[in-house]
C-alpha positions in Angstrom: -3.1 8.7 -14.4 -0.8 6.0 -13.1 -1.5 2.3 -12.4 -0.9 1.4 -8.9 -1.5 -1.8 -7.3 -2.0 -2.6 -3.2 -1.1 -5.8 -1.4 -2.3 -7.0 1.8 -3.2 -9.7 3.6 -7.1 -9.9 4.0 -8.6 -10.0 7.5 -10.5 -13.5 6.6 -9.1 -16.7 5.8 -8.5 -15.4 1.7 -4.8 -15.1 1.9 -3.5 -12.4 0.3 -5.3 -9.7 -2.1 -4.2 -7.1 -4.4 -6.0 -4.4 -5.7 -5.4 -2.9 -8.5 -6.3 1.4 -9.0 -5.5 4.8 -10.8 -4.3 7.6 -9.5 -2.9 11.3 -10.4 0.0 11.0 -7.9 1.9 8.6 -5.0 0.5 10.7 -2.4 -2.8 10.2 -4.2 -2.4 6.6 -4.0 -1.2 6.4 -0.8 -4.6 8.4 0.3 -6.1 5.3 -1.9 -4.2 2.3 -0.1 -4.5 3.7 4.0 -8.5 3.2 3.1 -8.5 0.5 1.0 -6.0 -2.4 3.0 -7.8 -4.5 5.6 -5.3 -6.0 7.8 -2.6 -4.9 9.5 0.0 -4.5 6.7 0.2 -3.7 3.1 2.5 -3.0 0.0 2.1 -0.3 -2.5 3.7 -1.0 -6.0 3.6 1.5 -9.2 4.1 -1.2 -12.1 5.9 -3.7 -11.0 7.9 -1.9 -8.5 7.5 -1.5 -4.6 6.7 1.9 -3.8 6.4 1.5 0.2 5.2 -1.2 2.9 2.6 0.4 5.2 2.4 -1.2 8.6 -1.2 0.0 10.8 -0.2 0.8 14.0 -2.8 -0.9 16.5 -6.2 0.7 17.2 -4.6 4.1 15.8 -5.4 3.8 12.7 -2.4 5.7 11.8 0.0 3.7 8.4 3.7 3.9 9.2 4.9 4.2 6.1 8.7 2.7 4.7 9.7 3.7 1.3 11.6 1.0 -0.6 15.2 0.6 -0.7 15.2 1.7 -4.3 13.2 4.5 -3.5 15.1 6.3 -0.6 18.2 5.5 -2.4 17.2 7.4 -5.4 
């Protein structure tokens, strides 16, 4: 399994949250984050390093999903 970890801003007053998880596979920890993130944004990271940002499109609740630089480059 592989450590991922979620951040997102939290719908109340907390700031900022991240949330830390297992999972076999990105796509599995994508599945993870989209049910996990309050708010209407979040960042998925595998270590230390930025798998996607996740945006919710409004009263959808559909995530756009846009890799990282280092990602789509390699």
């Amino acid at each position: 399994m592989i450590q991922y970890s979620l951040k997102f801003a939290a719908d109340n007053s907390a700031g900022e949250q991240t949330v830390s998880f297992y999972a076999h596979s990105t796509a599995g920890a994508l599945e993870i984050a989209k049910n996990s993130a309050d708010g209407d944004w979040a960042e998925l990271y595998q270590g230390d390093a930025l798998v996607c940002r996740m945006r919710l499109v409004e009263e959808t609740g559909v995530w756009l999903v846009e890799p990282s630089q280092s990602r789509a480059q390699g």
